[in-house]
N, C-alpha and C positions, 0 to 999 in steps of 0.2 A: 534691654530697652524697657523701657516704662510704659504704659498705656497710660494716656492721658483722656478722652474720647472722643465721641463727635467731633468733628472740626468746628458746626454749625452753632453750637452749646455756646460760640464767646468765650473760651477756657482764657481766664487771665492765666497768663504767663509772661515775664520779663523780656523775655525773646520773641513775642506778639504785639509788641508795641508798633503801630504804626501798619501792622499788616492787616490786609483785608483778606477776612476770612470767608467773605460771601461770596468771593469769589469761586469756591468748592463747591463741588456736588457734593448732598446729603450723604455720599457712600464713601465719603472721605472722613477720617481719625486723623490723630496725634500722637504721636511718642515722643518721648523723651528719650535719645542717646547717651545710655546708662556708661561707666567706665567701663566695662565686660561686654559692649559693643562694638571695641572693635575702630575707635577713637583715633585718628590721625588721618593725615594727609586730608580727602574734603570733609573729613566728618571733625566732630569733637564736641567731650562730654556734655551735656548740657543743650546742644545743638537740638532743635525740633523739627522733625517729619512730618509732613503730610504724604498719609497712606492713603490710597483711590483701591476699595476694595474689589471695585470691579471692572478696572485697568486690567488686558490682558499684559503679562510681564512676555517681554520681547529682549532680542539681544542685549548684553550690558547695562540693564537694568537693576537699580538694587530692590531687592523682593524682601518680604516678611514674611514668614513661615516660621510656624509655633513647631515647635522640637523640642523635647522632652517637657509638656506643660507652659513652655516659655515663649515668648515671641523673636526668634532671632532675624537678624539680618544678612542678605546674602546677595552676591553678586549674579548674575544671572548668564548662563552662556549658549545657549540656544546650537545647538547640532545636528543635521540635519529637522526632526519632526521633533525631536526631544528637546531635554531642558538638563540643562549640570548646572546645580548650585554649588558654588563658590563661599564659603564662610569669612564676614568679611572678620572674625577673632577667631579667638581660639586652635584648635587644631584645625589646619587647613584641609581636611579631608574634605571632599566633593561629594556631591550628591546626584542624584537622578530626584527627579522631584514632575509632578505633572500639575496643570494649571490649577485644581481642582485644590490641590495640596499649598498654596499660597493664598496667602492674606493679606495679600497686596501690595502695591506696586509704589514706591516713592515716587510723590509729583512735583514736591516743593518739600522747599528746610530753610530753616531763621534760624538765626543766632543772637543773642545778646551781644551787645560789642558795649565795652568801656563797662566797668564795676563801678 
């Protein structure tokens, strides 16, 4: 994924047309849905997230959590008090992950439609 930033900043982007971004708390960003994201089914490349940094991540939520320097995406699966992340690429191996260890929570996503 891409860090784009601030949600607040106005980031032109093609997939930002027409959306209102005031609508976000100052604690929400942007990424961009790189191809090595993990791209299919509701996602695809190109596609942009709003991250709410200080959303607690709850069942079946998708979460952002930096792993190896990177910001990856991950599904979320809540178990009893815990937390198993879910990789939505890559090798599907799971994780134990705690609130603290997420950078937050997807609230919203655009897409460009029509080239």
């Amino acid at each position: 994924m891409n860090y784009l930033g601030p949600a607040c900043l106005g980031i032109d982007h093609p997939a930002l047309e027409g959306y209102d971004l005031t609508r976000f708390t100052p604690t929400c960003y942007l990424v961009e849905v790189s191809e090595d994201a993990g791209g299919g089914g509701p996602l695809m490349e190109g596609d942009l997230l709003v991250v709410d940094e200080q959303k607690p991540a709850q069942h079946d939520d998708l979460v952002v959590m930096e792993l190896d320097g990177e910001q990856r995406l991950f599904k979320s699966h809540r178990i009893g008090g815990r937390m198993r992340l879910i990789p939505t690429a890559g090798p599907r191996e799971s994780l134990w992950a705690r609130q603290s260890d997420l950078r937050g929570v997807v609230v919203s996503q655009a897409r460009q439609y029509g080239l």
